[in-house]
N, C-alpha and C positions, 0 to 999 in steps of 0.2 A: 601860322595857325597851330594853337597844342593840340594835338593829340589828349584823349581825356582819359584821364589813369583808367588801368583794366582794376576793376574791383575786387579785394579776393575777400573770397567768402568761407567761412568754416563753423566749424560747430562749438558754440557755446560749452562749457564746463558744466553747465545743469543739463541740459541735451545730449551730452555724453553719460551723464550719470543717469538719467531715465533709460537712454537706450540700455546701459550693461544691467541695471535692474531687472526691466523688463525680461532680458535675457537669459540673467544668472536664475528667473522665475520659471520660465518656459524649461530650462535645463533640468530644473529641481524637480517639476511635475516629471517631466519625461524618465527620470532616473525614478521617481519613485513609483511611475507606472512600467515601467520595464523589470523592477525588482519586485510587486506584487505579481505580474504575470511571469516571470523564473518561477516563484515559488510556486504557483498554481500548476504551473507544466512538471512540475516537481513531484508534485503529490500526486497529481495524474498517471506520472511514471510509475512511480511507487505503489501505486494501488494496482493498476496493471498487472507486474511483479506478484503480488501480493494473489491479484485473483489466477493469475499462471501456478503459483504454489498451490492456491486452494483447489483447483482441477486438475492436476498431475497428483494430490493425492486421491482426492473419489475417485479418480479413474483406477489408481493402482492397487484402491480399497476397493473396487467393484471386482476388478481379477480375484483379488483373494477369495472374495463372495462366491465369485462360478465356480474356480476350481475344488473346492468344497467349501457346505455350507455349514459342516458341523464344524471343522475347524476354527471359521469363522467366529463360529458362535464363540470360543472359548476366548476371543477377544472384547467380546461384549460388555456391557456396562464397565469401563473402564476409559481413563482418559490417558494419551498416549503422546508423547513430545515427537516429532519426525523434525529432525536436526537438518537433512542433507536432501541434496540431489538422487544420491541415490537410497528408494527410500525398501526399507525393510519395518518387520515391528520391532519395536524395541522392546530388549531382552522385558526392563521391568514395564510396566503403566507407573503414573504418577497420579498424589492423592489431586491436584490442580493444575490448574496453567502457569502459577506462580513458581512451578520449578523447572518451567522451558527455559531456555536458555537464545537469547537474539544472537544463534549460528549459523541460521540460514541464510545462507547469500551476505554472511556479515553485519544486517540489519533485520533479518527478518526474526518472530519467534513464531511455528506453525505448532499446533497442534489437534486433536479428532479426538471426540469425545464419540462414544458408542451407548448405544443407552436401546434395549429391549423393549418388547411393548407386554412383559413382565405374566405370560401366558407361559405355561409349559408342557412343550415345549417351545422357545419363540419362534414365530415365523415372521416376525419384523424386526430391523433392526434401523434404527434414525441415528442418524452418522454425522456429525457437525464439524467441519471441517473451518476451524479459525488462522488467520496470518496475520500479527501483529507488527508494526513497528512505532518508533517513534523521530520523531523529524519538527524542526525547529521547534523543539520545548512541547511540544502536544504528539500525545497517540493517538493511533489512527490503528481499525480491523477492519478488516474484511471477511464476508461467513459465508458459506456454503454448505444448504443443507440435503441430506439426499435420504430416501427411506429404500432402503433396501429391502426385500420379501426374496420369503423360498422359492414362491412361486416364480419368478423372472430367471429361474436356471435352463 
């Protein structure tokens, strides 16, 4: 009596080309949904950053306020570049934002504008504290606004 051949079975040449299709597709979304969500965690970061610059300055712009408020004043209506970590005023003001310079942190460009509520003598002063960068082809700020008064000494 024969024995009846064992059958072998495999997969067609079009069966093989639907399945690496199918696959080389499922790869393609997944690569292009893991590279929209990098950039997203990206800019997340970067804004983060960005608002850490904008309240390390109010805050070190709020000292200045306490420890006198006339000195202060002589900062006023003027717009002021803050380059660094550690921040101090700079010597000059500048006439805009267009002459900061992206030193901060390597990407960042920060600057505070001070602007009076133009009584005198002032006893408000609105402080706008901006952190620019730019990151794949598009810019992006961040703003922080804060009003200072005599009265909160």
């Amino acid at each position: 009596m024969r024995m009846p051949h064992s059958i072998k079975k495999s997969f067609s040449l079009i069966e093989v080309l639907v399945f690496v299709s199918i696959l080389s597709m499922v790869l393609v979304v997944s690569a292009f949904i893991i590279t929209v969500s990098m950039r997203q965690n990206t800019l997340r970061l970067n804004m983060l950053k960005a608002n850490h610059y904008n309240e390390q300055l109010i805050e070190w712009i709020r000292s200045e306020k306490e420890s006198n408020w006339g000195t202060f004043l002589t900062h006023a209506e003027k717009t002021y570049c803050f380059t660094s970590d550690t921040i101090f005023w700079p010597f000059n003001s500048v006439l805009d934002k267009t002459f900061c310079t992206y030193d901060l942190g390597g990407k960042y460009k920060r600057y505070a504008i001070l602007e009076t509520d133009h009584i005198d003598p002032p006893s408000k002063v609105m402080v706008k504290v901006i952190s620019e960068w730019a990151e794949a082809g598009n810019n992006y700020s961040t703003q922080l606004d804060t009003l200072f008064t005599i009265w909160e000494q």
